[in-house]
C-alpha positions in Angstrom: -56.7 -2.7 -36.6 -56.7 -0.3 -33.5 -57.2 -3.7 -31.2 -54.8 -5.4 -33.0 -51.6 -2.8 -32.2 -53.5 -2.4 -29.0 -52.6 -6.3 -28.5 -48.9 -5.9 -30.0 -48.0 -3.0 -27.8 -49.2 -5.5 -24.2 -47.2 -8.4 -25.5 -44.8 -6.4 -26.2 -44.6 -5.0 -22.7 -45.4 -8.0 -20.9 -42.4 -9.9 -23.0 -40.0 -6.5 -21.7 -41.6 -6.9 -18.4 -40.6 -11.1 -18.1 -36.9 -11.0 -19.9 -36.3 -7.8 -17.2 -37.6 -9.7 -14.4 -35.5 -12.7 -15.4 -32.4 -10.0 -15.9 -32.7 -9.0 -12.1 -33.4 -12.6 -11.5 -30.4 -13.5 -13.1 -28.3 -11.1 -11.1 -29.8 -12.1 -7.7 -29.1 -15.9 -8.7 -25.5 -14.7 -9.5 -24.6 -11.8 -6.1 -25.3 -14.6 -3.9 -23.6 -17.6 -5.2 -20.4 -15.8 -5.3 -18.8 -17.4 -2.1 -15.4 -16.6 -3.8 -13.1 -15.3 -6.0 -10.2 -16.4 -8.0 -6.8 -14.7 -8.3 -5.7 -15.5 -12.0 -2.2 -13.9 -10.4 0.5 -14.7 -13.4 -1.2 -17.1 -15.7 2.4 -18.3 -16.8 3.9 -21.9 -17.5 4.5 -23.7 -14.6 8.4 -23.3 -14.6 7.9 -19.4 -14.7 6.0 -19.4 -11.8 8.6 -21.6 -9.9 11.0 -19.1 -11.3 8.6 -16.1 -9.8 7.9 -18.1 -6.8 11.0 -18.0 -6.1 11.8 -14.2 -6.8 8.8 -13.3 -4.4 9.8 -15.6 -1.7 13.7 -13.9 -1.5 12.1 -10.6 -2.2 10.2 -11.6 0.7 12.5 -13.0 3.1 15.0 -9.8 2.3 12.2 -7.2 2.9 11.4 -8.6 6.1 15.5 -9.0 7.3 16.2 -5.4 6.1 13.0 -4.0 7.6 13.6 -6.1 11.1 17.4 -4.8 11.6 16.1 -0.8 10.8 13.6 -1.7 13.8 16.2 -3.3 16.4 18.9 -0.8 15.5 16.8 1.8 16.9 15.4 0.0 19.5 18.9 -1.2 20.9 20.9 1.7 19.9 19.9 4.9 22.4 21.5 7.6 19.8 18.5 6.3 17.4 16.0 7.0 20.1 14.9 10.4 18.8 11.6 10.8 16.9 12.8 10.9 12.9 14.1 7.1 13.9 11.4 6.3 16.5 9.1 7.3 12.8 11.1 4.9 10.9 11.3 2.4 13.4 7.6 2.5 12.8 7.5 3.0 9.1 9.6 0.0 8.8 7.1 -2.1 11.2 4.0 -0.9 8.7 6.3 -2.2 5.8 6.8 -5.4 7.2 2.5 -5.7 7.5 2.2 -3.8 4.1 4.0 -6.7 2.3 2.3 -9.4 4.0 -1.2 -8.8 3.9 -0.3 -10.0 0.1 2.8 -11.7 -0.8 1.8 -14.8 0.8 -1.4 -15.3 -0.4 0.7 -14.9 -3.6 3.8 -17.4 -2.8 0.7 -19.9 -2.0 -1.2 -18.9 -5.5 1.8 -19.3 -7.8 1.7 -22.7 -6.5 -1.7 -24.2 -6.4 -4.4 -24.5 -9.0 -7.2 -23.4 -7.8 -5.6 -19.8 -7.0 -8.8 -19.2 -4.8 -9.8 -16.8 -2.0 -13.2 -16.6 0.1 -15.5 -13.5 -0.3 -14.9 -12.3 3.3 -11.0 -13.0 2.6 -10.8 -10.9 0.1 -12.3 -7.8 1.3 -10.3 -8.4 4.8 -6.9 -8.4 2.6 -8.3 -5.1 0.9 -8.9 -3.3 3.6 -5.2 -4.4 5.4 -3.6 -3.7 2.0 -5.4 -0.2 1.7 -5.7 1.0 5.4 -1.4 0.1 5.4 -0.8 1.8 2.7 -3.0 4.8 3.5 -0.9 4.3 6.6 2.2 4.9 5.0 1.1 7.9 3.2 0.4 9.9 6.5 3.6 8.1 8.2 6.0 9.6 5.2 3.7 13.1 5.9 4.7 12.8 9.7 8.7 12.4 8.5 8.3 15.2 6.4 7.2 17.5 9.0 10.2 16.0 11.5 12.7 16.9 8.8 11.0 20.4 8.0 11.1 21.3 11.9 14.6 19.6 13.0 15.9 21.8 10.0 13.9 24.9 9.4 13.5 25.3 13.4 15.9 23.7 15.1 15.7 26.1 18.4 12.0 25.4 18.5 12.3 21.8 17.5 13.3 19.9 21.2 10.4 21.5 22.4 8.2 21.2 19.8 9.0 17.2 18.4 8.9 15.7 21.9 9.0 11.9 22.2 5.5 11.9 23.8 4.3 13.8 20.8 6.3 12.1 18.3 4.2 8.8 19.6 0.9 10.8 19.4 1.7 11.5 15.8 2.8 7.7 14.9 -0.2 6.3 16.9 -3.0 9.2 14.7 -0.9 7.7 11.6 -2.2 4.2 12.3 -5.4 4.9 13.6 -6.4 7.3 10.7 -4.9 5.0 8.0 -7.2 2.2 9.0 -10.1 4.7 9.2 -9.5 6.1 6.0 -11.2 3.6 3.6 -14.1 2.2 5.7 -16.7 3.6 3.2 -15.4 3.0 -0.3 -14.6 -0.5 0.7 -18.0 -1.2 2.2 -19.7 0.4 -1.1 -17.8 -2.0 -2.8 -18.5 -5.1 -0.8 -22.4 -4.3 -1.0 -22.1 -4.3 -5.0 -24.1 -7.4 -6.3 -21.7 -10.1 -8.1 -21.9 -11.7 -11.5 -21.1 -15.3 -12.3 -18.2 -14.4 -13.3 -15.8 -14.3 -10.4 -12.4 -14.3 -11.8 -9.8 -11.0 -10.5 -7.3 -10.5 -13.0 -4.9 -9.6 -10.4 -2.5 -11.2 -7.9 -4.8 -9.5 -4.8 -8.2 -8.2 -4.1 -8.0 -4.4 -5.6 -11.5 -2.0 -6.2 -10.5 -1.7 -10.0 -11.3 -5.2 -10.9 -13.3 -6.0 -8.1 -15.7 -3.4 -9.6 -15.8 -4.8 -13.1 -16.9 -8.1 -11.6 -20.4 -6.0 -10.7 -23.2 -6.9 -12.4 -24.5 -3.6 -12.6 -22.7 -0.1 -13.1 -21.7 1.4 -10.0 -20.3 4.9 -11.3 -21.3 6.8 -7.8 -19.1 4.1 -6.0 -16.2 4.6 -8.4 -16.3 8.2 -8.5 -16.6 7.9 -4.7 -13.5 5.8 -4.8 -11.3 8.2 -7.1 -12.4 10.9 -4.8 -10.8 9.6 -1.8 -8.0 8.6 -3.6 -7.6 12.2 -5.2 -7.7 13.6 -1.9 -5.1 11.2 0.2 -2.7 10.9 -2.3 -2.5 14.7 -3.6 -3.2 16.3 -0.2 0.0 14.2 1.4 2.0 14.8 -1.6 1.1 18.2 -1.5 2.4 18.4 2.4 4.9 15.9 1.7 6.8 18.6 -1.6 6.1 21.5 0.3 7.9 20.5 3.7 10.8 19.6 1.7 11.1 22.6 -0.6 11.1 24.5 2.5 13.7 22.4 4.2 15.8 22.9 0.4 15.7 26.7 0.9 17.1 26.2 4.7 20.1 24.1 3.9 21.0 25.7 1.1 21.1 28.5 3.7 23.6 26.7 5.8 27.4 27.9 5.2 29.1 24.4 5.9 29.5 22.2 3.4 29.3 19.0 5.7 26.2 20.7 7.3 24.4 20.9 3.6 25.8 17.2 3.2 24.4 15.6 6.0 21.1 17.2 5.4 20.7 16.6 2.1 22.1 12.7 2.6 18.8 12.3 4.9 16.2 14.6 3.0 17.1 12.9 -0.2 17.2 8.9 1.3 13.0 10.7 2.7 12.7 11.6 -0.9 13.8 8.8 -2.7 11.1 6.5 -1.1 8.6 9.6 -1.6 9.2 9.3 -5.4 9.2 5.3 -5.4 6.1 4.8 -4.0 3.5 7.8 -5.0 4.9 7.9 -8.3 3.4 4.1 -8.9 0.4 4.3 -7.1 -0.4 7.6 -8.7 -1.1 5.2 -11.8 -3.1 3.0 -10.4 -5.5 4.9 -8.5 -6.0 8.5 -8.9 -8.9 7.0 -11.4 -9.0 3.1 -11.1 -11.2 1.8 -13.8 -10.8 4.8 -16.1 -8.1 3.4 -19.2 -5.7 1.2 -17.2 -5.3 -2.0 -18.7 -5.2 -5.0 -16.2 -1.7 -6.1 -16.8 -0.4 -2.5 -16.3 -2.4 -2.0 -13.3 -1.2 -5.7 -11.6 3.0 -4.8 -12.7 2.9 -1.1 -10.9 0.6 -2.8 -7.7 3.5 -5.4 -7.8 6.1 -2.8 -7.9 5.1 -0.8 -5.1 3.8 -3.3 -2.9 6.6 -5.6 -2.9 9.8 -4.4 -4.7 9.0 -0.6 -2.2 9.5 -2.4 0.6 12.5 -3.9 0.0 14.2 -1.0 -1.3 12.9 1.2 1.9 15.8 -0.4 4.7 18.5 -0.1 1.5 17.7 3.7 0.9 17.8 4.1 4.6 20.7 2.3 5.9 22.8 3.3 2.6 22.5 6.7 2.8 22.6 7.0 6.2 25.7 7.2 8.4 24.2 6.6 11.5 22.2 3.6 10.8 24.9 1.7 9.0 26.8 2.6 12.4 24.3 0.8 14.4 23.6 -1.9 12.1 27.8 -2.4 12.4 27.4 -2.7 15.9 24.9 -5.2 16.1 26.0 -7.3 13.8 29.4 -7.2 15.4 27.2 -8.1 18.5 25.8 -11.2 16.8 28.9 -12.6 15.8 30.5 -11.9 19.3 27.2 -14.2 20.8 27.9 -16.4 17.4 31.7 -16.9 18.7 30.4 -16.8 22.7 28.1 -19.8 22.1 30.5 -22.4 20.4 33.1 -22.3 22.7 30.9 -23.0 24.8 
């Protein structure tokens, strides 16, 4: 009898022993025939995504035009060449690469079948698409701070914002946003790869990238919240308290036309503030933790394309200034226009 469970209890763990061998098996097999993944994007009929395709591809094209004239109105107008414009000059730029490390990968899905992208493709358009918009987080940091010192210390501030320093402070915003994220997106590229390789997504993002892993990988996620945490409350924590101070100044100041002005600029900086950490503040803060996919693909669409293209309208609208230059070179174009066909 003893011999007999004896001889039970090895099969038994010789039986756990094979079907867990050919488990890990199974996963190796699977983590290195992923070569690629596919985009499912907007699994809509095919005249919807003509209909989006074209959406995206104005959305696109306007982004881009608005963006562009913010960025020659201060390189061609000198009464823009002062470091709040040089910082949008260069926000604008980063908008321009934020927007494009996706949207036309996703113009090109919406109209092919396959919808596909290579392994190394899509971690190279995460970490553009992450290390731009880390980017812009320290970029609308750096603003802040302009605004907070042109207003709450304007004696101190021609000294202090020089346009040697203001290009120190754009140049650390690029550098550290690209920095940023080099560990959570490596953890994430060394995570082994089911069979499954389909992203319920229109581009490469950690959340469902991470529920394509075979195994758990709750250090790498909780790794991956962290750093989020940490960027997106310590800059909005910076970014509200530079403002509220710069509120208290100009509510300080006795003219009417002073408070005016100040507030028309603090509140264009605020608008595009609200727009763009309120949306990825769902998304991120905990990516895998209750989001459900479609939510999590409409806010990354929101921010990530429709941002960008309300950026240069905030800015130019509510700013007398820029539409001033934008006027004049546009009035320039048309003079050139007029120039070249009577020639």
């Amino acid at each position: 009898m003893n011999n007999t469970i004896r001889l039970s209890a090895i099969w038994k763990s010789v039986i756990f022993a094979a079907l867990k061998k050919k488990e890990y098996s199974k996963v190796n097999n699977c983590s290195s025939s992923v070569s690629e993944f596919i985009l499912l994007g907007f699994p809509y009929t095919w005249e919807i995504q003509i209909l989006l395709f074209s959406i995206f591809c104005g959305t696109y094209i306007l982004t881009l035009t608005g963006n562009l004239c913010i960025i020659c109105a201060v390189r061609w107008d000198h009464r823009l060449q002062t470091p709040m414009y040089i910082l949008l000059a260069n926000f604008s730029f980063l908008e321009i690469c934020f927007i494009t490390s996706t949207v036309p990968k996703m113009l090109a899905n919406l109209l092919s079948e396959t919808r596909t992208i290579c392994f190394y493709g899509c971690f190279l358009q995460f970490y553009f698409f992450f290390s731009e918009g880390t980017a812009e987080t320290f970029f609308l940091s750096a603003m802040a701070f302009d605004r907070f010192l042109a207003i709450c210390r304007p004696l101190h501030y021609p000294t202090v914002m020089t346009a040697q320093r203001c290009i120190r402070i754009g140049a650390g915003c690029w550098v550290c946003g690209f920095l940023y994220f080099l560990l959570p997106i490596y953890l994430i590229s060394q995570l082994p790869f089911c069979c499954s390789n389909k992203i319920d997504h229109f581009l490469c993002d950690p959340g469902p990238l991470m529920k394509l892993s075979c195994v758990p990988a709750p250090a790498t996620e909780i790794i991956c919240a962290i750093y989020n945490s940490v960027l997106i409350f310590s800059t909005l924590f910076f970014i509200t308290s530079s403002y509220t101070l710069v509120i208290r100044a100009v509510l300080r100041v006795p003219s009417a036309e002073g408070r005016h002005k100040a507030f028309s600029t603090c509140g264009s900086h605020l608008a595009v503030v609200s727009l763009f950490y309120g949306s990825i503040m769902v998304v991120y803060v905990s990516p895998t933790a209750g989001n459900p996919a479609g939510i999590q693909k409409y806010v990354t669409l929101f921010y990530s394309v429709l941002t960008p293209l309300f950026n240069p309208l905030i800015y130019s609208l509510r700013n007398k200034e820029m539409k001033a230059a934008l006027r004049k070179i546009f009035r320039i174009v048309r003079f050139r226009q007029r120039h070249e066909r009577n020639i």
